[in-house]
Residue, then its C-alpha position, 0 to 999 in steps of 0.5 A: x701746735x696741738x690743733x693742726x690739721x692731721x688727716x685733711x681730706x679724710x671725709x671729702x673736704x677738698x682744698x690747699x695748704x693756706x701756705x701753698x694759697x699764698x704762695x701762688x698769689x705772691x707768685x702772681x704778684x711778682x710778675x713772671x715772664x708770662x712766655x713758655x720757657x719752650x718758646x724762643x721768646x720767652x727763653x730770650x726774656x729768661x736767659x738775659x734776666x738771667x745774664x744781666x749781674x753776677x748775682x743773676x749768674x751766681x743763682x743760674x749756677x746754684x740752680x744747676x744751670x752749669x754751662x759756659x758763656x760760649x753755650x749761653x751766647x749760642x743760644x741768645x743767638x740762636x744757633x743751639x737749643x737747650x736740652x729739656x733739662x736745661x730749660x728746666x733748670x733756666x726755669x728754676x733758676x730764673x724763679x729764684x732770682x725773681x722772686x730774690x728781686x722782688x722780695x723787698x719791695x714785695x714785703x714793703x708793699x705788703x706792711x704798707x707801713x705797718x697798716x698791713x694788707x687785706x687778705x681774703x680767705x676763701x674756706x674748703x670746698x666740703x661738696x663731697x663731705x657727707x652732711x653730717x660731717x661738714x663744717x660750718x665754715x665761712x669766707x672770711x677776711x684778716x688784715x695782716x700786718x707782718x709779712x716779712x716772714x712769709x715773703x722770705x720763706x716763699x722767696x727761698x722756696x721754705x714751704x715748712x717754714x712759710x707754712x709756719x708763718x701763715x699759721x702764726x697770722x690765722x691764729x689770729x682768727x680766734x678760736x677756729x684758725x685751724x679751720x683755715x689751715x687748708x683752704x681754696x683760695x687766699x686773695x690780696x694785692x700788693 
């Protein structure tokens, strides 16, 4: 699309991908272990979402967490700790399947059954724009009906293509959707 954002930041304005917004709150609506990777218990919480089906290994193993089930036992019992990279990599793979889980029923959620789910718009912080180059921009609220699209571009990691999905909703905004490219904050439950 002609009208995106080329050189965001240029003047001072401060703020994210409007993507990158929904990204993190459909990250905080899926329900992570909120236990440290580097703490016994949250590795525990990590390591048997990670063991509990074959689909959870499989993913394990995509992710790069290539280690054997006599390795995995030793550390649910507690008799060797994962290196720093392997806590990494049961971090990474543990997101993956989450948010495979929680995709559909987050998507279902979300289009409500076509009526779709209130998502608040918070604009740029422009404080450090000087005044003559600011932007009239204002909070505002869209109700989107389709998140099928998003939601399965974040549950596989695709920030081109959720970035894409989130401009086909704002240009429902009119004329100024580009102005919402770039936000501070996107906010809406599920």
């Amino acid at each position: 699309m002609a009208d995106r954002t080329r050189d965001f930041g240029q003047y001072g304005a401060r703020g994210i991908k409007g993507s990158e917004a929904v990204a993190r709150q459909l990250d905080r609506l899926a329900g992570y272990v909120a236990t440290p990777v580097t703490a016994r218990r949250g590795l525990l919480a990590r390591l048997h979402y990670l063991t509990r089906t074959d689909h959870a290994r499989q993913a394990a193993r995509e992710a790069g967490l290539t280690v054997t089930d006599r390795t995995f036992k030793a550390w649910l019992d507690d008799k060797r700790r994962p290196s720093r990279k392997n806590l990494e990599r049961i971090e990474t793979a543990y997101r993956a399947v989450r948010r495979h889980n929680v995709a559909r029923y987050l998507s279902g959620r979300l289009n409500a059954a076509g009526r779709g789910t209130r998502v608040e718009i918070h604009p740029v912080n422009q404080s450090q724009v000087p005044r003559p180059r600011q932007r009239v921009v204002e909070y505002r609220a869209l109700n989107v009906r389709h998140w099928d699209a998003l939601v399965n571009a974040w549950a596989v990691a695709d920030a081109q293509a959720l970035d894409d999905a989130w401009v086909e909703q704002i240009v429902d905004l009119g004329s100024q959707w580009g102005q919402y490219e770039y936000v501070t904050n996107v906010g809406f439950a599920a």
